[in-house]
C-alpha positions in Angstrom: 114.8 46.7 144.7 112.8 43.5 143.7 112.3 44.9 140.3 116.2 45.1 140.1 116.7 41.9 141.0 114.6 40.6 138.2 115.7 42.6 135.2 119.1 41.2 136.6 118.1 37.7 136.5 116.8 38.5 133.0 119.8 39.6 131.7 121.2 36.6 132.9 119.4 34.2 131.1 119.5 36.0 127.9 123.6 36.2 128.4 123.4 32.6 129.0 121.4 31.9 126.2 123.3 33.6 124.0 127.0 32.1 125.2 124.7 28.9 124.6 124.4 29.9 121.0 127.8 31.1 120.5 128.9 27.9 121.9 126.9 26.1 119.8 128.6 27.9 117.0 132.0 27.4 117.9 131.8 23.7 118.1 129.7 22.9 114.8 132.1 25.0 113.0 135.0 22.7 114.8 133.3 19.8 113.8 132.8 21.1 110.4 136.5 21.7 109.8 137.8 18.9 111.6 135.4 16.6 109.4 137.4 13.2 107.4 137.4 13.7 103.7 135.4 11.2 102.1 137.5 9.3 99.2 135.1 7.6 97.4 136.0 7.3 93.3 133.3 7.8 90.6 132.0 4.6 89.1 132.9 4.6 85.9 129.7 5.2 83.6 129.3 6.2 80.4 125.7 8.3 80.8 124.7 8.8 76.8 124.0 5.8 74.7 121.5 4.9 71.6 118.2 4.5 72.6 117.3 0.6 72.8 114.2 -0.8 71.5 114.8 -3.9 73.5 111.8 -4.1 76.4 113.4 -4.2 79.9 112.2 -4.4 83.1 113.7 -4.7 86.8 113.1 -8.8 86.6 114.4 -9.1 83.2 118.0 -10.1 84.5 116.6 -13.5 85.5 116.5 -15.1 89.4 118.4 -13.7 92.1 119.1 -10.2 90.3 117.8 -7.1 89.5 118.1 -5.6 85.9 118.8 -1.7 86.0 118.7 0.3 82.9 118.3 4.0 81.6 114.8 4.7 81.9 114.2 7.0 79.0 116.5 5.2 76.0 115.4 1.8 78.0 119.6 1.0 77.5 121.1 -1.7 80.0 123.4 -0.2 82.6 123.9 -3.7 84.3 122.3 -5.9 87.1 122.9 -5.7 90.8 121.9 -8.5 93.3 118.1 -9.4 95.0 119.3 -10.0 98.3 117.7 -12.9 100.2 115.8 -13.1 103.4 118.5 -14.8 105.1 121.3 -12.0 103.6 118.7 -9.4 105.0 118.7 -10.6 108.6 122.1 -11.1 108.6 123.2 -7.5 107.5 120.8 -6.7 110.1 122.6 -8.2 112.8 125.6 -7.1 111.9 124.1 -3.9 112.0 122.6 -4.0 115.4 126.4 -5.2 117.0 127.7 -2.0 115.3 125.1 0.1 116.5 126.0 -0.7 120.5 128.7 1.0 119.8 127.7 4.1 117.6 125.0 4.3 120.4 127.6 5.7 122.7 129.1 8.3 120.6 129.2 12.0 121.1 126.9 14.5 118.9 129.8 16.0 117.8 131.2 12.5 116.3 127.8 12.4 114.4 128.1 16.1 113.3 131.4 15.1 112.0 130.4 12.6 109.3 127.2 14.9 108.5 129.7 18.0 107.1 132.1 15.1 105.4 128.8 13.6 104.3 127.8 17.1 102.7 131.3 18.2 101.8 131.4 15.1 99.3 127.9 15.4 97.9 128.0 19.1 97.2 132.1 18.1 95.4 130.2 15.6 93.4 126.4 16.7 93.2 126.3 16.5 89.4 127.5 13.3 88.9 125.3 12.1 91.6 122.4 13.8 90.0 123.2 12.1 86.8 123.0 8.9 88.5 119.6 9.8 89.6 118.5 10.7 86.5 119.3 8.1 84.6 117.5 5.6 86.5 114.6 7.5 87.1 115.0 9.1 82.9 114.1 12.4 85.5 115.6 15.8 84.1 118.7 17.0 85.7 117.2 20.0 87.0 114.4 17.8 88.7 117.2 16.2 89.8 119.0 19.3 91.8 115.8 20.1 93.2 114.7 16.8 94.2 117.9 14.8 94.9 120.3 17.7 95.9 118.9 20.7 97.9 117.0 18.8 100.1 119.7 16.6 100.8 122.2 19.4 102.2 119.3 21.4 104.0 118.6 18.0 106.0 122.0 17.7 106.7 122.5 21.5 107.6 119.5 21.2 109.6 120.4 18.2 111.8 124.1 19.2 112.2 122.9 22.1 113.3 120.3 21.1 115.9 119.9 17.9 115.9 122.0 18.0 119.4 119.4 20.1 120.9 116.3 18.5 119.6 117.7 15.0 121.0 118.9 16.6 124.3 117.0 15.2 128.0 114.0 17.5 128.6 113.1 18.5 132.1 109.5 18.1 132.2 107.4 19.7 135.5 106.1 17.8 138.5 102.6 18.0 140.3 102.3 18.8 143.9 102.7 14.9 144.8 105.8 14.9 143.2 107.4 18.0 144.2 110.6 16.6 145.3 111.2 14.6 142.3 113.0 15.5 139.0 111.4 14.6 136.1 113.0 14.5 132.9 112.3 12.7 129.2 115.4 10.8 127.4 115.3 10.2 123.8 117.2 6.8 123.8 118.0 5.1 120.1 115.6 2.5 118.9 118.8 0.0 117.5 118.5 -0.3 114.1 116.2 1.7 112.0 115.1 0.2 108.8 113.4 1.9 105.6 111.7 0.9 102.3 111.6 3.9 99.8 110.3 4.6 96.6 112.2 5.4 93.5 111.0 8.6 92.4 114.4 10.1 94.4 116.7 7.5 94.4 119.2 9.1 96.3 117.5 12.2 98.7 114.4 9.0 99.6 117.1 7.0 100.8 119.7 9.3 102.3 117.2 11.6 104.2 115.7 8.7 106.7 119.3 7.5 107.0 120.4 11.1 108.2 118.4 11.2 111.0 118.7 7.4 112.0 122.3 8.1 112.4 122.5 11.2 114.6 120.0 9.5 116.8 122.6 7.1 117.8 120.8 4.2 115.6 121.9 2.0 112.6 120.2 1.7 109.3 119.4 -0.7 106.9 117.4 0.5 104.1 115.8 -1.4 100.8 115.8 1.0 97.8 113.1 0.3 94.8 113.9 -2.3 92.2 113.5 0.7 89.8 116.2 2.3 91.0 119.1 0.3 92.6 122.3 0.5 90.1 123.9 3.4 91.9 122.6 2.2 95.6 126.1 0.5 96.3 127.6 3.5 95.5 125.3 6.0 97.6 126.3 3.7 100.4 129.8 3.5 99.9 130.1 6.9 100.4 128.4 7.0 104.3 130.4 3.5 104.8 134.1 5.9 104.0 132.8 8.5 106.5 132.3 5.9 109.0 135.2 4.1 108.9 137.4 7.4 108.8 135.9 7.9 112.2 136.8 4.9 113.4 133.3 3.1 113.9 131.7 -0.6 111.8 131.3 0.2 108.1 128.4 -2.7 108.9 126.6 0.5 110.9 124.6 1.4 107.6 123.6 -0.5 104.5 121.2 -0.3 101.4 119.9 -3.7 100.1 118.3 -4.2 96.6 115.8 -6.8 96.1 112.1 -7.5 95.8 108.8 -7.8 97.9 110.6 -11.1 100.1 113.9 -9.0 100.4 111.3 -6.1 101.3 109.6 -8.6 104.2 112.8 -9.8 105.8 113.9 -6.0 106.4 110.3 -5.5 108.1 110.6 -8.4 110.6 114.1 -7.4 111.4 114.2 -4.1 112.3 113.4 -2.1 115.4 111.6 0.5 113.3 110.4 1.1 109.9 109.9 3.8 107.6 108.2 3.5 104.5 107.5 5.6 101.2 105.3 3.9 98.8 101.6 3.8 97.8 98.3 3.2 100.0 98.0 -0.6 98.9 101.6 -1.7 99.9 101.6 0.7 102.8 99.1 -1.7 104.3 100.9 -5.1 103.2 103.6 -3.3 105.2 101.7 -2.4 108.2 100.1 -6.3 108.0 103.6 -7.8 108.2 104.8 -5.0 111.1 102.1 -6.2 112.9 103.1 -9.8 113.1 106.3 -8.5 115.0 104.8 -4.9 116.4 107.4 -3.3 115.2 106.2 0.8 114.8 106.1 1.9 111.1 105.9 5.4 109.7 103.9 5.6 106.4 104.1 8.2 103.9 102.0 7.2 100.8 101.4 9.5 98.5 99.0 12.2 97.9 96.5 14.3 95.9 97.4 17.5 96.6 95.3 20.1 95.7 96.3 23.9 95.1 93.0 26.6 95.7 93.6 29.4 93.4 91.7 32.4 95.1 90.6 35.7 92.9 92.6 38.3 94.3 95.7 35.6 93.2 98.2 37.3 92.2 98.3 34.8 88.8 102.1 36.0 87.7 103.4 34.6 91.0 100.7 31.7 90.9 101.4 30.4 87.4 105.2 29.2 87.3 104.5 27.8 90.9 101.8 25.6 89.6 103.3 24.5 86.6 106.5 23.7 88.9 104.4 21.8 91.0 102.3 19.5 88.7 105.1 18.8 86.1 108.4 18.5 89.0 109.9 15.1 88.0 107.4 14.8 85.1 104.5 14.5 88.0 106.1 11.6 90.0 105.8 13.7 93.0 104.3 12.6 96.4 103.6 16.4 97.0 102.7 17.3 93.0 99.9 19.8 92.9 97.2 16.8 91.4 94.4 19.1 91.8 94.2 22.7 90.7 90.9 24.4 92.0 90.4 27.6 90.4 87.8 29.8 91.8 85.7 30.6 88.5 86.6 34.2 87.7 89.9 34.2 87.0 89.3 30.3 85.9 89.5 31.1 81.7 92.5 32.9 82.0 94.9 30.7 84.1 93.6 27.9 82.1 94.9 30.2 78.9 98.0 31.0 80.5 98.7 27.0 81.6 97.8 25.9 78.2 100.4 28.4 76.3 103.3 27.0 78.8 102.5 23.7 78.4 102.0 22.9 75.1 105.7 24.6 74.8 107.5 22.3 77.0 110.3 19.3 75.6 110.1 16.0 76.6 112.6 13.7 76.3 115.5 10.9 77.3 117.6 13.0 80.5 121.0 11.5 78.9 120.3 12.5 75.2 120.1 16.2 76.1 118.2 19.2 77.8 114.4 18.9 78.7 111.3 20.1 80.2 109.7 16.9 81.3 111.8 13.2 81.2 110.4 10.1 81.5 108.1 7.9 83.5 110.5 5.5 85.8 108.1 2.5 85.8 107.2 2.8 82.2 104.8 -0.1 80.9 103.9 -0.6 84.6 102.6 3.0 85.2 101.7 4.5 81.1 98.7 2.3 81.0 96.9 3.6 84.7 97.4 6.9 83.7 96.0 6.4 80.2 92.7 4.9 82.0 92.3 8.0 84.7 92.6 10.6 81.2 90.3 8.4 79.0 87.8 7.3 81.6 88.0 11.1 82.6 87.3 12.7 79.2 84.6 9.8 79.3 83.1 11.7 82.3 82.7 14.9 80.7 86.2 16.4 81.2 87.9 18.3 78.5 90.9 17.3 77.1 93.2 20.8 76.0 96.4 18.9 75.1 98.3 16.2 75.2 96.7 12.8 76.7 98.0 10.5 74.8 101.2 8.1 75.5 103.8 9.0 73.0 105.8 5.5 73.8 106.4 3.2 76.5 108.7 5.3 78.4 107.0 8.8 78.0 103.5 10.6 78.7 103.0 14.0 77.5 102.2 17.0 79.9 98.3 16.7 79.9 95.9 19.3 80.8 92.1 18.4 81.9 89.7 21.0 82.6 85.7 20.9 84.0 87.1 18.4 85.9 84.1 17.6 88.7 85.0 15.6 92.2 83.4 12.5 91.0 85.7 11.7 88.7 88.1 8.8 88.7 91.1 11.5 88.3 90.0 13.6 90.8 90.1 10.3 93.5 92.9 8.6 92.2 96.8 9.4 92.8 98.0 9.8 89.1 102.0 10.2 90.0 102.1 11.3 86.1 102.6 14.9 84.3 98.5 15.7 84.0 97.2 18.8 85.1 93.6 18.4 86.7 91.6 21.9 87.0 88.6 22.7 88.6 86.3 25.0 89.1 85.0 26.4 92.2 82.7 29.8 93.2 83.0 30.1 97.1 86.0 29.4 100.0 83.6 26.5 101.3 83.4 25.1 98.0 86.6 25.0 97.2 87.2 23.1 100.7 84.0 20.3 100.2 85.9 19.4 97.1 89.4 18.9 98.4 88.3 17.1 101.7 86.0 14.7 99.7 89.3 13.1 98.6 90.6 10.1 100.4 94.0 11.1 100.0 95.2 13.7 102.6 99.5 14.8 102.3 100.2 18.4 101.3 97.9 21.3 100.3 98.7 24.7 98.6 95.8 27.6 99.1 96.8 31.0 96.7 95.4 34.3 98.0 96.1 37.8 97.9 94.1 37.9 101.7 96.2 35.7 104.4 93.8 35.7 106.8 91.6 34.1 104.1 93.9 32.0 103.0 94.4 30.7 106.5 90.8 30.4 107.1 90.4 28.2 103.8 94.0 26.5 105.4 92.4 25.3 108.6 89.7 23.3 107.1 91.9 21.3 104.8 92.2 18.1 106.1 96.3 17.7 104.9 99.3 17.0 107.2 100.8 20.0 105.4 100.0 23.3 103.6 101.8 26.2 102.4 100.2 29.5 101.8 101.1 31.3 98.5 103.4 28.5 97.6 103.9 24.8 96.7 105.9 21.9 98.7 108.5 24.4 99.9 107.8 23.4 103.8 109.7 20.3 102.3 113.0 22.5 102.0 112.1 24.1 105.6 113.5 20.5 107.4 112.9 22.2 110.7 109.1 21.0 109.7 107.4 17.6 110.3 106.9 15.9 106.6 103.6 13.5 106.6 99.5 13.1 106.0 96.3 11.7 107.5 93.8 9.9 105.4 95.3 7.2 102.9 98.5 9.5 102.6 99.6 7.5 106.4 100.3 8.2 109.1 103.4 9.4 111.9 106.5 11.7 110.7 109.7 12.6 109.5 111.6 15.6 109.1 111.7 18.1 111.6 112.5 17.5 115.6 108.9 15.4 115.9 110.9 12.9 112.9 114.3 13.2 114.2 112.7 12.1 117.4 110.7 9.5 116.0 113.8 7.6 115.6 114.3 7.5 119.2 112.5 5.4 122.5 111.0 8.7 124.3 112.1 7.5 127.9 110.3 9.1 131.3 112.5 8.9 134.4 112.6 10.3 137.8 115.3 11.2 140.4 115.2 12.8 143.7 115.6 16.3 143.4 117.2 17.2 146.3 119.8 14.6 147.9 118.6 13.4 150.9 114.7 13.7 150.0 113.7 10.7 149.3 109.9 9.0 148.7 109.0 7.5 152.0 105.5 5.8 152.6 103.3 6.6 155.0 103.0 4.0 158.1 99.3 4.1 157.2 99.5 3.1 153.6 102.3 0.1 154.3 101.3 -3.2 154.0 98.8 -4.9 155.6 97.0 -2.0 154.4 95.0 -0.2 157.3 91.3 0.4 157.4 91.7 4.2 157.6 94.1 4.1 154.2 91.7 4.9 152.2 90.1 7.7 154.8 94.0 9.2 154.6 94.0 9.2 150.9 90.7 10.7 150.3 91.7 13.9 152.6 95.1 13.8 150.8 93.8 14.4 147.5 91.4 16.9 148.9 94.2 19.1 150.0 96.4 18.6 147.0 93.8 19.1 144.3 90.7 20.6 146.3 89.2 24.3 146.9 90.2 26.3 149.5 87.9 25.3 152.2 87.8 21.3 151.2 91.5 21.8 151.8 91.2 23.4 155.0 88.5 20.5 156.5 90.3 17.4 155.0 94.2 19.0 156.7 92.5 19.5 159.6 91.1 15.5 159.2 94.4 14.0 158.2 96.1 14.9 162.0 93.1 13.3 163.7 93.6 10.2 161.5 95.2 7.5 163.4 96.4 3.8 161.7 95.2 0.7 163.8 99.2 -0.2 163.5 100.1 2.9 165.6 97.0 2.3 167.8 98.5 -1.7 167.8 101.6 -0.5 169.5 100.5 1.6 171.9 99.0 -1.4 173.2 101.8 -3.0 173.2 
């Protein structure tokens, strides 16, 4: 009979759980259909134009603006403002008024301008990659993959359970709090601000913005002065959807500017994330401090890919050349390292080498490439130039390319006997160079990658899992993926983030969606009537056998059996002097 009773109450559950999910169903595909149509127009761009031998960069527009132009024909598209510290806290506020009342909105409001969010992107997604890749000179197939896809599998992802990630959690009580109900409230932080780099102009900007919303928070975000033309128009197209649903167009914007416009959004937020490198990542965290405001830091990496022997190399290669020449190498999750254990070393290097020196560099808008440009040109060519020369200089061998072709473009490089020590091994190159080394055992292969300072993603190729996960578990990386590169990226139920120099804290996933929210304990009686009542002998003045009472107590709530038994028996024959006082009385 008892066992009845329980496969009962099993089925039970699972039916509930399952009218949960077909519930859950029901309404997002309501909210999906029932979604505002987003009527933003096209800026009106002309994407092709002579390449310009004039020398431009973002400050070349003079005080008070930024100058934004093509970044592989170096051909002005026109200037956009620096806002001012003063602008900055101002927008701010206006944000934070807005935000009272977005706070109090239901999930299914916030579903509701993710689907008209990702109905308009995906009815536009080319001309919105061309934006991209104009001001990044990226190609526009980096462009899909970086800007695009990731952008509608964040919003499918939070749309679709978001709701349940941010729901109250009933957390269990101890035996001293037995008639209490505990319970954990994710409760919006107000207005969430980011910095971001440029390498994604749109997807860098959009994503933390995503998530801020469907918290229940505002967002004020500063995009990179390499990449702000098009940032009125990325936020144009969130302000439509919010004032179709009624709420403050002021609830979200994205500011251009410099380091000071940069400061002002740190000391005005409630909560910052950043993308950037190590050494502003820490001018950041500095000027946080000053207000303790909580940052998440994502900085960049050094990611290494170990290319085990029993690799199965026609999977292997196109994944690595995918992941050290994605965006022409400007890649916070680029494969910088390739560890190649040292029999099947000659042949990948072979293979890499054939593929490589085939590929087509050149300006995104003058037609179809393999590899674009490098966004920060005359700012970035030189570094990279001094990692490959001081490199080769080491003892590396250089198989092609290494050389800058122009101010705008560096060839896709390939560097072999490539040794720990060397600069290129240590430093972050964010360029199109392919760095291989050689290893001969699993613990090897591991000393080398952990003797890096940097510490974001990780990529381990095997044909033997369980070796693969061994070799995994000793990486020290926020992130790895087993026979693959940066896909747990595209997988947004998945944290995002490093340790080391590549920061700290997370996005992406419920531990990032959360992350945008105070996590709130609170208690409640659990059953009405049964409330917390303190014992005569523990009310002030405090008695002289208190602490006699609260010895035994503990005893019998956390003690073994026969402590338990003795210290019960003790706490009847322990009497207060205030009940011995009124007896007297």
């Amino acid at each position: 009979m008892l066992l009845s009773y329980v496969l009962i109450a099993d089925l039970l559950v699972r039916a509930y759980t399952i009218f949960k999910w077909l519930w859950a169903c029901v309404a997002q595909t309501f909210d999906r259909y029932t979604a505002p149509t987003i009527q933003v127009p096209l800026p009106a761009v002309t994407f092709t134009a002579t390449p310009s031998a004039e020398t431009l960069n973002p400050r070349s527009a003079g005080e008070g603006k930024i100058q934004c132009y093509d970044k592989g024909t170096n051909v002005p598209i026109g200037t956009v403002k620096a806002f001012t510290p003063a602008e900055v806290r101002e927008v701010v506020e206006k944000a934070r008024r807005a935000q009272q009342v977005w706070a109090l909105t239901p999930f299914s409001t916030r579903r509701k301008l993710l689907f008209a969010l990702m109905d308009y992107i995906l009815a536009h997604q080319e001309f919105i990659c061309q934006t991209a890749c104009v001001e990044c000179g990226k190609t526009m197939m980096d462009g899909t993959l970086g800007e695009m896809l990731t952008t509608f599998e964040k919003l499918r992802w939070t749309a679709a359970h978001g709701e349940e990630v941010l729901q109250d959690e009933v957390r269990d009580v101890g035996p001293m709090t037995i008639h209490k109900r505990a319970s954990v409230s994710y409760v919006p932080f107000g207005v969430i601000g980011a910095i971001v780099s440029w390498n994604y102009p749109f997807h860098n900007i959009y994503g933390p913005m995503i998530s801020a919303l469907f918290a229940g928070n505002a967002f004020v975000g500063k995009v990179s002065e390499y990449s702000s033309y098009y940032a009125s128009y990325y936020e144009s197209i969130v302000k439509d959807g919010l004032r179709q649903l009624g709420y403050s167009s002021d609830l979200v914007s994205f500011l251009t500017g410099f380091a000071e416009t940069g400061e002002a959004v740190v000391s005005s937020v409630d909560k910052l994330i950043f993308i950037g490198s190590p050494g502003v990542g820490k001018v950041i965290m500095r000027n946080a401090a000053a207000t303790l405001t909580p940052v998440v830091l994502e900085l960049g990496g050094k990611d290494p890919a170990i290319i085990c022997e029993d690799a199965d190399l026609e999977q292997v290669i196109p994944v690595v050349m995918r992941g050290n020449f994605q965006n022409c190498g400007q890649n916070c999750v680029g494969l910088e390292r390739i560890l190649v254990q040292e029999r099947i070393h000659d042949q990948l290097v072979l293979e890499v080498t054939r593929l490589t020196r085939a590929l087509t560099q050149g300006p995104a808008s003058q037609g179809q490439y393999d590899l674009g440009a490098m966004t920060m040109g005359r700012a970035a060519i030189p570094t990279i130039q001094r990692l490959v020369d001081a490199t080769v200089k080491a003892g590396a061998t250089l198989v092609c390319g290494g050389k800058a072709a122009s101010d705008h473009f560096f060839p896709a490089t390939i560097l072999t006997n490539v040794t720990p020590d060397m600069p290129i091994a240590q430093e972050e190159v964010f360029g199109p160079v392919m760095v291989i080394m050689k290893f001969k055992t699993d613990q090897d292969a591991v000393k080398m990658v952990n003797a890096c300072a940097y510490g974001l993603g990780s990529s381990v190729f095997s044909a033997n899992i369980p070796r693969a996960h061994a070799i995994a578990d000793r990486i020290r990386t926020g992130m790895v993926n087993i026979n693959d590169f940066g896909i747990n990226y595209l997988c947004q139920s998945l944290p995002f983030g490093g340790v080391k120099i590549s920061g700290f804290d997370r996005f992406a996933g419920r531990e990032g969606l959360r992350g945008n929210c105070i996590v709130r304990a609170s208690t409640m009686d659990r059953i009405p009537g049964v409330k917390t009542t303190i014992p005569p002998i523990l009310q002030y003045p405090i008695s002289p056998a208190a602490f006699t009472f609260m010895e035994n107590v503990a005893q019998v709530m956390y003690g073994r059996l026969p402590h338990m038994i003795t210290s019960a028996t003790k706490l009847f024959a322990i009497k207060s002097d205030k009940s011995t006082d009124k007896k007297k009385a």
